[in-house]
N, C-alpha and C positions, 0 to 999 in steps of 0.2 A: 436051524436058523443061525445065520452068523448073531456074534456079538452085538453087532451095532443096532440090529433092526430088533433084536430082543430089546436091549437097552431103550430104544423110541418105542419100543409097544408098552414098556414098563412106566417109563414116564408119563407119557399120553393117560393110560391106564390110573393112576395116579392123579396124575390133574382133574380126568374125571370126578374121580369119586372125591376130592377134595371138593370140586364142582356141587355136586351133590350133598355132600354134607353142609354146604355155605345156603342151599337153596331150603333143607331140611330145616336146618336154624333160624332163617328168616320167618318162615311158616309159619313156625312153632311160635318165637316171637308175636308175629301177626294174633295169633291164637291165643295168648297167653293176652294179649291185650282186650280182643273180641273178650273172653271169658271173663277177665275183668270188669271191663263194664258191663256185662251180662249177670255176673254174679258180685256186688261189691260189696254186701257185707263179707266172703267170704275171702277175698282180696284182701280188703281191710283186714281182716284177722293173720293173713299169711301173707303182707307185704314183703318182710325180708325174708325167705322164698323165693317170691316169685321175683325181687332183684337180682338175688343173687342167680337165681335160672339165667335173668333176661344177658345180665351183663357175662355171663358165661357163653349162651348164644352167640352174644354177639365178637366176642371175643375168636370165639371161631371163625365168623365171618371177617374180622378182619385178617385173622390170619389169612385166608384164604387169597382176600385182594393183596395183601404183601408177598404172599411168596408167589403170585401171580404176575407182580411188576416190577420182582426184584432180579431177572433177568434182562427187562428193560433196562432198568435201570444201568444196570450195571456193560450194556451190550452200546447207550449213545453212545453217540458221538458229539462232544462239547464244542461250539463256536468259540473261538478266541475272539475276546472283547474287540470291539471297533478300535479301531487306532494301530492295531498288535498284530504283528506278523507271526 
């Protein structure tokens, strides 16, 4: 395999499983809510726990939307304000 098509099967490969880990995360979230109110004395005893989990989840998940559109990002192309050559 040349370089190049390695390098796009490496990324691709990559995005995936970032993919995967953000969809993992949400679930688990979901889940952690579900069992909450399913089980809430036991919630109430292990609140900071189950924050610290959720906001780590989700933390992931953001990651994932950022380095998902910071190629966007970074790839516009800007309009120059009305008026402006």
């Amino acid at each position: 395999m040349n370089e190049e098509v390695k390098d796009m099967f490496l990324n691709k490969k990559t995005f995936e499983n970032r993919r995967r880990m953000a969809w993992i995360s949400l679930f688990a979230i979901l889940l952690i809510v579900i069992a909450s109110f399913w089980l809430p004395t036991t919630a109430l005893q292990i609140h900071s726990v189950i924050e610290t989990i959720v906001v780590t989840l989700a933390a992931v998940i953001m990651t994932y939307m950022g380095t998902t559109m910071l190629p966007v990002a970074f790839t516009r192309k800007t309009k120059p304000p009305e008026g402006e050559q």
